[in-house]
N, C-alpha and C positions, 0 to 999 in steps of 0.2 A: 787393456786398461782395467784396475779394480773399480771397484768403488770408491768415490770421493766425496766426501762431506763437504758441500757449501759453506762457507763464512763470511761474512760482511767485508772480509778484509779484498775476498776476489771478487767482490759484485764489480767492479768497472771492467774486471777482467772479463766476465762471461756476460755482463749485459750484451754485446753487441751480437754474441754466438744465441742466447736467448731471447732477443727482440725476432729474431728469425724462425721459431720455434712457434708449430701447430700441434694442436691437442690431437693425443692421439686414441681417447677415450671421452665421451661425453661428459667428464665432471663440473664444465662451463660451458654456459651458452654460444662464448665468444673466446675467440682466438686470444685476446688483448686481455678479455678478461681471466680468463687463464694467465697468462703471460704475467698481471699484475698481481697475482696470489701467490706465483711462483717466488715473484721480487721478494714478497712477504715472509715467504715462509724462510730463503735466505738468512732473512734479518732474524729470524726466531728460529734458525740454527736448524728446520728439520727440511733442509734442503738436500740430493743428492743425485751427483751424475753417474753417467757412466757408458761408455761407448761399447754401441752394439752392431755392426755389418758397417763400420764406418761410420754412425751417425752416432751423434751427440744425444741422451735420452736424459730429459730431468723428471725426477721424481720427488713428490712430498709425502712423507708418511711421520706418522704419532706413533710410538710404542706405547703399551700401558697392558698390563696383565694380560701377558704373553701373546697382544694381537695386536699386529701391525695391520693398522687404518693406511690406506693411499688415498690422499687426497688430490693429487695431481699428477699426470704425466705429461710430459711435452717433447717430441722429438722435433731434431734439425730437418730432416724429410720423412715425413711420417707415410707415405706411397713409397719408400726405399726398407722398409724392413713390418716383420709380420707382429698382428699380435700376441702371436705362441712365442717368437722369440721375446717380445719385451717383457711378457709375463713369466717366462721362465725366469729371465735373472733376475726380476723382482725378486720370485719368489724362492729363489736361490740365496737372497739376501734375507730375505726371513727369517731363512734358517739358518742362516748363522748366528741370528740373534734366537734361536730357538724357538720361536714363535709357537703359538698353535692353529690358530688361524689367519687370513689374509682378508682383508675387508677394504674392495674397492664401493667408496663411497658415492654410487650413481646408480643410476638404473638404465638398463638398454632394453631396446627392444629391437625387432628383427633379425638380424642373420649375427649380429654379436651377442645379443643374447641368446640366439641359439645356440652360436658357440661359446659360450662360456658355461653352458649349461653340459656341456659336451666334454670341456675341460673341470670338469666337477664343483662349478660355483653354484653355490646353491642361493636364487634372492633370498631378502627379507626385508624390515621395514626401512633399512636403513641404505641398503645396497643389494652389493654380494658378497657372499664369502667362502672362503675354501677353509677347509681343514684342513690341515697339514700332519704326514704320518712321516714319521721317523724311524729308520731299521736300527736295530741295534746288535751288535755282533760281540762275544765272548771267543776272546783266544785264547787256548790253554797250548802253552809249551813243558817240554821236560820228557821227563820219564821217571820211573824206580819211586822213591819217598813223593817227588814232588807231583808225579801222576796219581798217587794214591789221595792225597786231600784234595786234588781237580774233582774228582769223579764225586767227592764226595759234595764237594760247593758244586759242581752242575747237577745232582739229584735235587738238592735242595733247591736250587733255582726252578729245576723241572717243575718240584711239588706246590710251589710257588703260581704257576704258571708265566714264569718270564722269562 
């Protein structure tokens, strides 16, 4: 399953699969109360699923100058899949939007935020956040005339440094 964008039009549809959904990261005190912010962020369109080892995972995040804020996450059995995997396809979805950083909006302590620290989140005043590094790759095909102006845009890129 890709990613799917929430809309007001499916909230009867996924309310009952979401009334069953526990946080799977400290950004609420409470289950419910999660649950109820999720409702929300539906209604204001920055809602999104997406199934991971079989389980239903919702997420809220804000884009805004290239950094994707998470505000919530909620899995259908959050004891049936790990945090490296829901944090991968978060942040696999990031970068589709090319984001530059990831900013879960909580603070952890003990053995998640050791792991997260591990997975290269760095705190601050507001959370954590990761940078995100992007490869980029240049393919030159041909040969004869069309090899000779490659060589010449790849020095220039060289002297460049890119």
């Amino acid at each position: 399953m890709a990613f799917k964008k929430l809309y007001v039009s499916e909230f009867e549809k996924v309310r009952p699969i979401l009334t069953q959904t526990k946080l799977v990261f400290p950004f609420y005190n409470t289950h419910s109360l999660a649950q109820k912010n999720m409702f929300y962020a539906i209604y204001k369109q920055d809602c999104w699923a997406i199934e991971i080892q079989k389980q239903v995972v919702f997420f809220s995040m804000k884009l805004s100058e290239r950094q994707m804020k998470i505000t919530n996450i909620l899995c259908s059995e959050p004891s049936q899949i790990s945090w490296y995997a829901i944090l991968q396809k978060i942040e696999c979805f990031a970068r589709s939007y090319f984001t530059s950083t990831i900013h879960l909006t909580f603070s952890a302590q003990g053995p998640l935020f050791e792991w997260l620290l591990a997975n290269n989140y760095q705190p601050d005043k507001q959370g954590l956040t990761k940078k995100l590094c992007y490869n980029t790759a240049l393919v030159l095909s041909g040969g004869g005339a069309r090899g000779a102006y490659q060589i010449g845009a790849w020095r220039a890129l060289k002297r460049l440094n890119i």
